[in-house]
N, C-alpha and C positions, 0 to 999 in steps of 0.2 A: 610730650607732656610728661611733667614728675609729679608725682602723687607723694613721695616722698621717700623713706627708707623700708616700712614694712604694710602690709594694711592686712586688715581680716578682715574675714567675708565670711557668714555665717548661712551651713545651707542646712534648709527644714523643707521634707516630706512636704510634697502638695498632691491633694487630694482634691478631686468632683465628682461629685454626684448629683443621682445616679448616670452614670458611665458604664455600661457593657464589655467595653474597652479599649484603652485606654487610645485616642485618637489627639494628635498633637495639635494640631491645628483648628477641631472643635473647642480645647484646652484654650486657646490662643485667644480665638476669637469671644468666649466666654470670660474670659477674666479682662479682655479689652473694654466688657458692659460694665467692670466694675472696678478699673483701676485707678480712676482718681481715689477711691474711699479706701481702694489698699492702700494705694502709696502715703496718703496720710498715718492710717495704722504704721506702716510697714517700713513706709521710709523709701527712699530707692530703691526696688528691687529689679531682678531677672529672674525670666522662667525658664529653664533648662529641662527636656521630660519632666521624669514625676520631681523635680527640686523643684526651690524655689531659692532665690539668694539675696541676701539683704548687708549692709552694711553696719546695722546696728543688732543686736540679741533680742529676741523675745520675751516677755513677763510671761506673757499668757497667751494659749493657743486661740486662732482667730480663725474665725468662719463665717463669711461673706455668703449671701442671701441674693440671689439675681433667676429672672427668667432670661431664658436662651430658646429662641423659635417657639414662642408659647408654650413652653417647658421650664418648670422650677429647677437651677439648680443650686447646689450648695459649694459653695469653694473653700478647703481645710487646708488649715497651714498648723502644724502640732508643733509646737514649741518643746518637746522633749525628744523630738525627733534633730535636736541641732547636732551638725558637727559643725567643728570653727577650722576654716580653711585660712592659712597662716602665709603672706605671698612678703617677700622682702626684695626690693631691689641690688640687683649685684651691684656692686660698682667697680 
């Protein structure tokens, strides 16, 4: 597959709460209750530990609202927290 000559990928801090800490796979299974309404927000993303990674930039920071095992939790994605990761194909 060619995506083309360069693309950006922009990665922002992800946050849940409250979390003790930090377990990857409660992470996982938590943001699978509410990934349709990210990916609307968000656009296609990936979760890598504490990132998140999106193809598009952020306006404004987004925090998703979901129970998890009859537990409230909150899912944070800060928008000031971007770095822009810059990938170009060799040829």
């Amino acid at each position: 597959m060619r995506l083309g000559s360069s693309l950006q990928v922009y990665q922002y801090v992800l946050a849940v709460e409250p979390m003790a800490f930090w377990d990857a796979h409660r992470v996982q299974a938590i943001i699978k209750t509410k990934r349709r309404e990210m990916e609307t927000t968000l656009g296609p993303f990936v979760c890598s530990g504490q990132s998140i990674y999106t193809l598009s930039p952020l306006e404004t920071s987004c925090k998703f609202e979901t129970m998890f095992k009859n537990e409230k939790q909150e899912i944070h994605v800060d928008n000031k927290s971007v770095v822009t990761v810059s990938m170009s194909n060799p040829d």
